[in-house]
N, C-alpha and C positions, 0 to 999 in steps of 0.2 A: 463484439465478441459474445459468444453466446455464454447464458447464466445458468451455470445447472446443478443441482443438489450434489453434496460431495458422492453420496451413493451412486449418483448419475456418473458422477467424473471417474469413480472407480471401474464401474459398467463399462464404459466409453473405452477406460484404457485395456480393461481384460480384451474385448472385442477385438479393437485393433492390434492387441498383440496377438491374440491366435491367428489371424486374418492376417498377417505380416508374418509368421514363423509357424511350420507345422508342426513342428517339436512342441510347443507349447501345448498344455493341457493344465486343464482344472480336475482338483480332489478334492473333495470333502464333504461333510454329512449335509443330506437335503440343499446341495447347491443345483441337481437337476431340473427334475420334477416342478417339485418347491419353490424353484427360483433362487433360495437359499433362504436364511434367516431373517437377514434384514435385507431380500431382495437383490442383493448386488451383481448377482450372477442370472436377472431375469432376462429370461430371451436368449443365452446362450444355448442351452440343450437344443433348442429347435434348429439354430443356424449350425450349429455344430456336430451335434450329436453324439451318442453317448460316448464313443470312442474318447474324446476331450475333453469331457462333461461329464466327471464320473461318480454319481454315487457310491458313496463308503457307510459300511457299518458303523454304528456308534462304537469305535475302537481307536483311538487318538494315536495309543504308539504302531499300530496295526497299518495305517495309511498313511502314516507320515515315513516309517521306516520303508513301505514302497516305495514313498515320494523323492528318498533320498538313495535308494539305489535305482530307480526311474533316471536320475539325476545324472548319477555315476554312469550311465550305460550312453548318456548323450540327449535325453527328452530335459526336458524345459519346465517340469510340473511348479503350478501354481497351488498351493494347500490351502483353502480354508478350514480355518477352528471354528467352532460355532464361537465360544466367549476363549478369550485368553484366558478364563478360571480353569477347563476344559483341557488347557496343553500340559498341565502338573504329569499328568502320565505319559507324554512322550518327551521329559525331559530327556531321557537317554539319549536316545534318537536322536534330539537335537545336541545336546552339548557334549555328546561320545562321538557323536556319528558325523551330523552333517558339517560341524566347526572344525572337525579334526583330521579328518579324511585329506583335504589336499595338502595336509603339512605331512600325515604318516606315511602315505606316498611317495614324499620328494617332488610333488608335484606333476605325479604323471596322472591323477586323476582328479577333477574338479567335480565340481555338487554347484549347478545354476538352477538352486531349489528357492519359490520365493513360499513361505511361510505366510500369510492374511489372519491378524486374532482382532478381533475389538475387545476392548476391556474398558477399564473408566466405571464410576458409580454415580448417583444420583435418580433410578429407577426402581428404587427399593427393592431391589433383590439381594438384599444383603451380605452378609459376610461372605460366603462362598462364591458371590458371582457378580462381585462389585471391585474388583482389584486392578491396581495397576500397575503390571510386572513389567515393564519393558527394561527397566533397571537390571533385571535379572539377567535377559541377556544381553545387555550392552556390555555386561561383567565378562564376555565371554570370549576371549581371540579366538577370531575364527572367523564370527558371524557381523554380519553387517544390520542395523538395527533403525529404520524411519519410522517418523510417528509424525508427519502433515498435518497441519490446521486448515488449508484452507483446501478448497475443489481443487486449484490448480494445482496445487501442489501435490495431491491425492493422487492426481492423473497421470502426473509428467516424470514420479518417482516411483510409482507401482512401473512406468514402461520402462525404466531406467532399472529397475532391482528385477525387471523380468529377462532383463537383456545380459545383467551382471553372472559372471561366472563363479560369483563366490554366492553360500547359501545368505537367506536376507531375513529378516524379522519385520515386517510390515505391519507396526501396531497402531489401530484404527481405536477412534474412539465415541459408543455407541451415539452419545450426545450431539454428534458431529455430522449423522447421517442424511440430514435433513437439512441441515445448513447449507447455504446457496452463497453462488460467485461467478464470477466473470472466468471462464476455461478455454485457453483456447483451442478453436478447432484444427481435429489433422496433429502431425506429430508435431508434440512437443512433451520435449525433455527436462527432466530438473537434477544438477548435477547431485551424484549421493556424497554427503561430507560437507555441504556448502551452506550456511547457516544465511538466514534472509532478517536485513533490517525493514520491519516491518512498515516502522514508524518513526520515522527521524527526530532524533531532542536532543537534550544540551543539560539538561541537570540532573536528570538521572537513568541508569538504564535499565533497563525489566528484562529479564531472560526467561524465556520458556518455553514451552513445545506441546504440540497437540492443542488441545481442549481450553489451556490453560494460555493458551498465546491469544484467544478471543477476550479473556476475562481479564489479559493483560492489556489488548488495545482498550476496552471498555473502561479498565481504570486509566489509564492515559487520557481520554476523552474527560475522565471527571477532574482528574488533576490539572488539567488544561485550564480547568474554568477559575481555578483557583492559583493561576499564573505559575504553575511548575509544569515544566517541558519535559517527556519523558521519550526517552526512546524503548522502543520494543523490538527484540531480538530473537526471533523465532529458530529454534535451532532447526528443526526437519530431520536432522541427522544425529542420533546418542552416538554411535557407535558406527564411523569415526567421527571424531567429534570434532567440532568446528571452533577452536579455542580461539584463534589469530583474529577472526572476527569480535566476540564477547570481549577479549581485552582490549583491543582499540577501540572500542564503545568507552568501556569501562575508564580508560584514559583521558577518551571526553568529553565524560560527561564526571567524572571521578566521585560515582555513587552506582552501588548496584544491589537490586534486590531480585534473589533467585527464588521462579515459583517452579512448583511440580503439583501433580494430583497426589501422584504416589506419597508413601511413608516417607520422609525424608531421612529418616536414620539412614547412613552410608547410601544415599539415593543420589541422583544428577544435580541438586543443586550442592551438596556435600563435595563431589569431586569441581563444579564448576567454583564454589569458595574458596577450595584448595587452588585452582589454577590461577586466583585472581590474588589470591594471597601470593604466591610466587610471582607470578609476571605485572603484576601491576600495583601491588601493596605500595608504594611511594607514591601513586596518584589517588588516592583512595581520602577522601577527607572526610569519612564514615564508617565506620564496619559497616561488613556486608549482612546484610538483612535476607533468610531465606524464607519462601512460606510453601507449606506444605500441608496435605491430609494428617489427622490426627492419629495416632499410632493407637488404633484399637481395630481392633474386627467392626468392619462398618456394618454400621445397625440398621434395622427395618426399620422402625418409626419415620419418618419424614423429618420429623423435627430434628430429631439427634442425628440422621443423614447428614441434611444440612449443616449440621454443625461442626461435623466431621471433614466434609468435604473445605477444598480453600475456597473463598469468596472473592469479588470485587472489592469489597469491602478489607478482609483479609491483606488485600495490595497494596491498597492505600493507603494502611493504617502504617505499614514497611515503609512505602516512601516517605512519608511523614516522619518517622522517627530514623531517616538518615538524615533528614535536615535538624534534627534536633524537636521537632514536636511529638506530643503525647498524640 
């Protein structure tokens, strides 16, 4: 199976879906030319051309509100944001417009609009463009919301949210773009809503998505060495959410500790405590343990970055204190 950078796997998948559907087209700033920000879109302008390949003004609610009545008229548009810090000005757009449209209809008109933002921090661009919103719209009925940790999964759900007839939030995360994996070639799919046990265990489980599902297998490998078996629960999908999986984890392993990047105030491991506290609370022989980013405007310094962001370390010290250690 070939090995390719998750940027590669994203590349791979826009391809194939233009090249498979003519409806489909690309939007957004310097994804021609340029190739796009971090590349993702290189070598499409040339195979494509500008018709599907569309340079947009720096105006976020300007091309995303095209993209969603593009949508509405039967095209297929795929939007890149440069950073998800970026989309704050088309919230409208998104949570007026493309979440709300086939409910105010009755259903006679659909929006198969896929959204692309990377967000995520640990590159010292601080406060303004180090954030991790995808909480924001998983908040939102309407829209459907992926955030992949691995290549394959990058590939097989970008072709799967570009084929979906409901609008999608594909949140990418920047740390992730260079990370490499086994993808396979030619179509494959990954279903949306379907949550992947990463890593099979027995004493305790680790939930989490994106960025945060690498630093969870990583603490699994160190708590390994130290004879505690963890499983890792990779959601893939916030928004619908994949609960029926995380509580039969939770059940047997009857220890769970929830990570996110994001703030955790009212964030995904806040509603995933609440669902493990209903559906599983009599198998629980720990409170649930969550970890998350520190709830401040993340800082330039490098040092205070890091300490802002969750760690490996961060996980461990969770697992550790559901068995009872400091």
């Amino acid at each position: 199976m070939p090995v390719l950078t998750y940027r590669e796997a994203l590349n791979q998948a826009l391809r194939e879906e233009l090249e498979r559907d003519p409806n489909v087209l690309l939007i957004g700033e310097d994804i021609g030319a340029f190739e796009g920000a971090y590349k993702v879109t290189a070598g499409l302008l040339s195979t494509f051309g500008p018709k599907r390949v569309r340079d947009t003004p720096i105006a976020e609610e300007g091309f995303v509100g095209a993209g969603v009545g593009a949508a509405m008229v039967g095209l297929r548009p795929v939007i890149e944001i440069m950073t998800i810090n970026f989309i704050l000005v088309a919230m409208d757009q998104i949570v007026n417009n493309a979440a709300k449209m086939h409910h105010m209809f009755g259903g006679a008109v659909s929006v198969p609009l896929v959204i692309r933002a990377p967000g995520g921090g640990g590159h010292q661009l601080a406060a303004q463009h180090s954030q991790s919103l995808e909480v924001w719209f998983a908040h939102v009925p309407g829209l459907k919301v992926l955030a992949p940790a691995t290549p394959a999964d990058a590939k097989g759900l970008l072709k799967t949210a570009i084929r979906d007839d409901n609008p999608v939030m594909f949140i990418e995360n920047l740390a992730l773009y260079n990370t490499r994996g086994e993808v396979p070639a030619g179509e494959h799919l990954v279903p949306i809503g379907r949550a992947d046990v990463k890593r099979a265990g027995r004493d305790v489980t680790i939930v989490a998505h994106s960025r945060m599902t690498l630093l969870a297998l990583e603490a699994a490998e160190r708590l390994a060495r130290d004879g505690i078996s963890a499983e890792v629960v990779d959601l893939r999908s916030l928004r619908p959410l994949d609960r029926a999986t995380v509580v039969a984890s939770v059940r047997r392993t009857n220890r769970a500790v929830l990570v996110e990047e994001g703030w955790p105030t009212f964030g995904v491991t806040a509603e995933l405590a609440a669902t493990i506290s209903s559906e599983a609370f009599d198998d629980l022989d720990a409170p649930v343990e969550r970890v998350g980013g520190a709830e401040v405007p993340m800082p330039y310094a490098k040092v205070l970055e890091r300490r802002a962001m969750p760690s490996v370390d961060d996980i461990v010290r969770a697992v550790y204190r559901t068995r009872g250690r400091a």
